[in-house]
C-alpha positions in Angstrom: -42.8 -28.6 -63.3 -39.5 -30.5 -63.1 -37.8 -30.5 -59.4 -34.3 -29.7 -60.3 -33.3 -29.6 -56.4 -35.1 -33.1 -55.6 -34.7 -33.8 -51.8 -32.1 -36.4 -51.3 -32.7 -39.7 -50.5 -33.4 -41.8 -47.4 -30.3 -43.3 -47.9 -28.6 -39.9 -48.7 -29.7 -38.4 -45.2 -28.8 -41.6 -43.3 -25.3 -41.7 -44.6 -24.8 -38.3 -44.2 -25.5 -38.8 -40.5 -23.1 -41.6 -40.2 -20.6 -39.8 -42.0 -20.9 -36.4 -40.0 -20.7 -38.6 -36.4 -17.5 -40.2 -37.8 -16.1 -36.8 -38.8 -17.1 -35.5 -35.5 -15.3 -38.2 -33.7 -12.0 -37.9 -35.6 -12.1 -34.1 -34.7 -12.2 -34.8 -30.9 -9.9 -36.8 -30.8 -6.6 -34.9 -30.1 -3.8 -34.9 -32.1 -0.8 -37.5 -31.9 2.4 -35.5 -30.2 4.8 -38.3 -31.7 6.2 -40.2 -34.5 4.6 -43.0 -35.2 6.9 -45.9 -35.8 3.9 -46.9 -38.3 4.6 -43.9 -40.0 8.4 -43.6 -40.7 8.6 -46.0 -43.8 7.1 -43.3 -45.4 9.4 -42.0 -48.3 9.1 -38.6 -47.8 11.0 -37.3 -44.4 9.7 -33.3 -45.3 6.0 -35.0 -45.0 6.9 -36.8 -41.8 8.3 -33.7 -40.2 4.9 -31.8 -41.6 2.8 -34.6 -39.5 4.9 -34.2 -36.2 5.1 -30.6 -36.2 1.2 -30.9 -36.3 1.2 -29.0 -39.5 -2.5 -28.4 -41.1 -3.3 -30.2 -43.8 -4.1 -28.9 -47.4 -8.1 -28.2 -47.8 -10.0 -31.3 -48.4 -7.1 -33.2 -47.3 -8.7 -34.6 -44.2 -10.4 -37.5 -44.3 -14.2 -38.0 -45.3 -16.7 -40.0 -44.0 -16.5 -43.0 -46.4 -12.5 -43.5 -45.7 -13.3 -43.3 -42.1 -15.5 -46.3 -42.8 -12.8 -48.3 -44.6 -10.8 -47.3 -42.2 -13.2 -48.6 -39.2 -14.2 -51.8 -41.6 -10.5 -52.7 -41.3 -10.3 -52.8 -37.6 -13.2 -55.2 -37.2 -11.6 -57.4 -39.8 -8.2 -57.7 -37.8 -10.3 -57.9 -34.8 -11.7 -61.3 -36.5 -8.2 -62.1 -37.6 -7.4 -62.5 -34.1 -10.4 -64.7 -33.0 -9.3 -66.9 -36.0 -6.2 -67.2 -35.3 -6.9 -68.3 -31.8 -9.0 -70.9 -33.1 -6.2 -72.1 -35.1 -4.5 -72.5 -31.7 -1.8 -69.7 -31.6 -1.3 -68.0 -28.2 -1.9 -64.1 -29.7 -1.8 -61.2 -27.0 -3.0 -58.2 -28.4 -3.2 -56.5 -24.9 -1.3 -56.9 -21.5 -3.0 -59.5 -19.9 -5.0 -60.9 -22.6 -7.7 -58.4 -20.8 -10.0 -56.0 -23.3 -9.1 -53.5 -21.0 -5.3 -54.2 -20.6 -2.8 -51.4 -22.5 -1.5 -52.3 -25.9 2.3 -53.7 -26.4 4.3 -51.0 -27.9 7.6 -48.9 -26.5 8.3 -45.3 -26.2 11.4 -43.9 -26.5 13.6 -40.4 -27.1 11.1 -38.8 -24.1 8.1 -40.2 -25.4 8.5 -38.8 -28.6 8.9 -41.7 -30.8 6.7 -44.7 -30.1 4.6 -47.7 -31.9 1.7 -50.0 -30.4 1.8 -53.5 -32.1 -1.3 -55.6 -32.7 0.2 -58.5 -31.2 2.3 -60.7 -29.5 2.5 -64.7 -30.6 3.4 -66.5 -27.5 3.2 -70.1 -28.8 1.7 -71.4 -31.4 1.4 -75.7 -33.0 4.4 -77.0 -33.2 3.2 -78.4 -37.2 3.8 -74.9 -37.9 7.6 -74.2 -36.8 7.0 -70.9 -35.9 9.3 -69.9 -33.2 7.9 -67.5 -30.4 7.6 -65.0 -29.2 7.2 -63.2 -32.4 5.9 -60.0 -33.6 2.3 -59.9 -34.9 1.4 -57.6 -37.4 -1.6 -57.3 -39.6 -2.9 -55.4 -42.5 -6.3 -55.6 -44.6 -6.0 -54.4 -48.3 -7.8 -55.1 -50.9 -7.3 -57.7 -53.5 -5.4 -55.8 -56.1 -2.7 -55.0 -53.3 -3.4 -57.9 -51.4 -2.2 -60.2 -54.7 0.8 -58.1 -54.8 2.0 -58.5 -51.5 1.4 -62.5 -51.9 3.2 -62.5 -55.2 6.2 -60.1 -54.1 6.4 -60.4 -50.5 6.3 -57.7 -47.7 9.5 -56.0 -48.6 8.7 -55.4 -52.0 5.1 -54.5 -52.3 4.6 -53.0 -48.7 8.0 -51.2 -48.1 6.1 -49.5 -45.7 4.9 -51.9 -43.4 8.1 -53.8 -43.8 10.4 -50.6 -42.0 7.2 -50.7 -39.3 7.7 -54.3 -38.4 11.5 -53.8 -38.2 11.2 -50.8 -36.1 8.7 -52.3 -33.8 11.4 -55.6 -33.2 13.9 -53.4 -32.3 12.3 -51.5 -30.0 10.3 -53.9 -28.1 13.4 -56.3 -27.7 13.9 -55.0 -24.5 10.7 -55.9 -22.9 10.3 -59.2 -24.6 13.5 -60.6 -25.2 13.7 -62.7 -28.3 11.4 -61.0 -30.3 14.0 -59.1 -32.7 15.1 -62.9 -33.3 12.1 -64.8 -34.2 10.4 -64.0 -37.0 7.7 -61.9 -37.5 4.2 -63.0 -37.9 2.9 -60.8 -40.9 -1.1 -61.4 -42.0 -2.6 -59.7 -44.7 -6.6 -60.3 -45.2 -8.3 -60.0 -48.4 -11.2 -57.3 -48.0 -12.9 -58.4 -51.0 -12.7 -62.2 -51.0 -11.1 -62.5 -47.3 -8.7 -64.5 -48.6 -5.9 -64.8 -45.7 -2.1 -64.5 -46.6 0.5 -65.4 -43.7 4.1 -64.2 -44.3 7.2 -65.1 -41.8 9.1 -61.6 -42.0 12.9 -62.1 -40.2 14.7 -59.1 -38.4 16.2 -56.7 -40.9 18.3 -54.3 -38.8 19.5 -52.7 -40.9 16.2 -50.9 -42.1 15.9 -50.6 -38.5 18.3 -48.6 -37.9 17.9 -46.2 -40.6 14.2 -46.2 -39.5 15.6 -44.9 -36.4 18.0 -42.7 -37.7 15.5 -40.8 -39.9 13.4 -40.5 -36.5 16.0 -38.9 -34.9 16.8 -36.4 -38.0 13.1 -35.4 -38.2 13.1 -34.7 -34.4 16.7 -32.6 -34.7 15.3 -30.9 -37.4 12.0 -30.1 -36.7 14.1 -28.7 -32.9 16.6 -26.6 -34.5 13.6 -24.9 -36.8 14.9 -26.6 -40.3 12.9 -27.8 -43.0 13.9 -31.5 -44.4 14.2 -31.6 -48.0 11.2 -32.6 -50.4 11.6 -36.3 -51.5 11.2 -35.0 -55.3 12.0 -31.8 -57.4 8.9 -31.6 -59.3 5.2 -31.5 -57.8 4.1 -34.6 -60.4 6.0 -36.9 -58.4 3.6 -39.1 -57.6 4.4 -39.2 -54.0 3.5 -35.4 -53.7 0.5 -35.9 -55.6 -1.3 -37.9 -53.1 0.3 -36.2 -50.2 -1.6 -34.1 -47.4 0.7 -30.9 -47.0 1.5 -30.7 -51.1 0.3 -27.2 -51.2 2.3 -26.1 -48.7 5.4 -27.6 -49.3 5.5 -26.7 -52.8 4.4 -23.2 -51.9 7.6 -22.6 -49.9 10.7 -21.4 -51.6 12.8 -24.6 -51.1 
């Protein structure tokens, strides 16, 4: 008799255990009560307002165990990025102190209510390399599709994101290490599928800083006063909308 409801596999049950401890960890861990300055490049303000009003996410929206993976795969790899680069002889804090325990760099402003954490601060590096310190450290694992791009294009094209994040993070964090909204940024994006390494000198734009800010500041009035920030398109195909978390109920409300 044929087993149409065959017991999964080792494999099956195994991941399924991983994936369920991830999922479990995510859920206990409580909710961010801020904009994230990584966060605010985002095109959309209405989905940014959404996230810091700690609005609940469409069904299946959340994350799964497999992107929790990737997600955890890319921290190790920046973690490596770091012990490489020290080999390479740059002076990289990551944490106050240079301690595993020591807090992150990152600033808080507007009561705590807009912050950022950097990965790291370049204190002083081989002089061959000309890179002036103390700079902004940034990096980013993608994979080699994207990764290509951002090598081709440069950060400000193909990672407008990231870009407004770096910008945001040298203007804020001017103030307690002077001279790092005038050096340039160190940006390093690693290649998860052939770890490739690309290393990208990204000067202050202030500009996009300040409109970063500004649209921090709108989303915070807003989201105050009770109003609802417009959608970033007028029709759900956008593509924006379709790969966004809180589609269903944005496009379920009247305007």
């Amino acid at each position: 008799m044929l087993d149409f409801n065959p017991r999964p596999s080792m494999a099956e049950r195994i991941n399924a255990l991983v994936d369920a401890a991830l999922i479990a960890e995510r859920e206990a861990t409580p909710p961010r009560t801020y904009l994230g300055a990584s966060r605010l490049g985002h095109a959309c303000e209405r989905a940014l307002q959404f996230e810091f009003a700690g609005a609940p996410k469409d069904e299946g929206a959340d994350f799964g165990g497999q992107t929790l993976r990737i997600f955890e795969i890319g921290h190790q790899l920046e973690d490596l990025a770091i012990r490489w680069l020290r080999a390479a002889g740059l002076d990289l804090y990551t944490r106050k102190g240079n301690r595993p325990d020591g807090d992150q760099f990152g600033f808080s402003v507007a009561g705590g209510r807009i912050r950022g954490h950097v990965d790291g601060i370049v204190a002083g590096a081989p002089a061959a390399l000309g890179l002036r310190t103390p700079a902004l450290w940034e990096c980013k694992t993608m994979n080699a599709k994207n990764w290509r791009a951002c090598v081709k294009d440069g950060l400000a094209v193909s990672k407008p994101v990231y870009a407004a994040q770096i910008a945001i993070y040298q203007a804020y964090m001017e103030p307690s290490v002077p001279g790092i909204s005038t050096n340039p940024a160190l940006f390093t994006a690693i290649n998860k599928d052939t770890a490739e390494l690309h290393h990208e000198q990204v000067p202050f734009d202030a500009d996009l800083a300040q409109r970063m800010s500004d649209r921090a500041v709108r989303i915070l009035q807003a989201t105050d006063a009770g109003e609802l920030l417009p959608r970033i398109a007028a029709s759900r195909d956008f593509f924006e909308c379709r790969f966004c978390a809180h589609a269903e109920r944005c496009w379920g409300l009247a305007a």
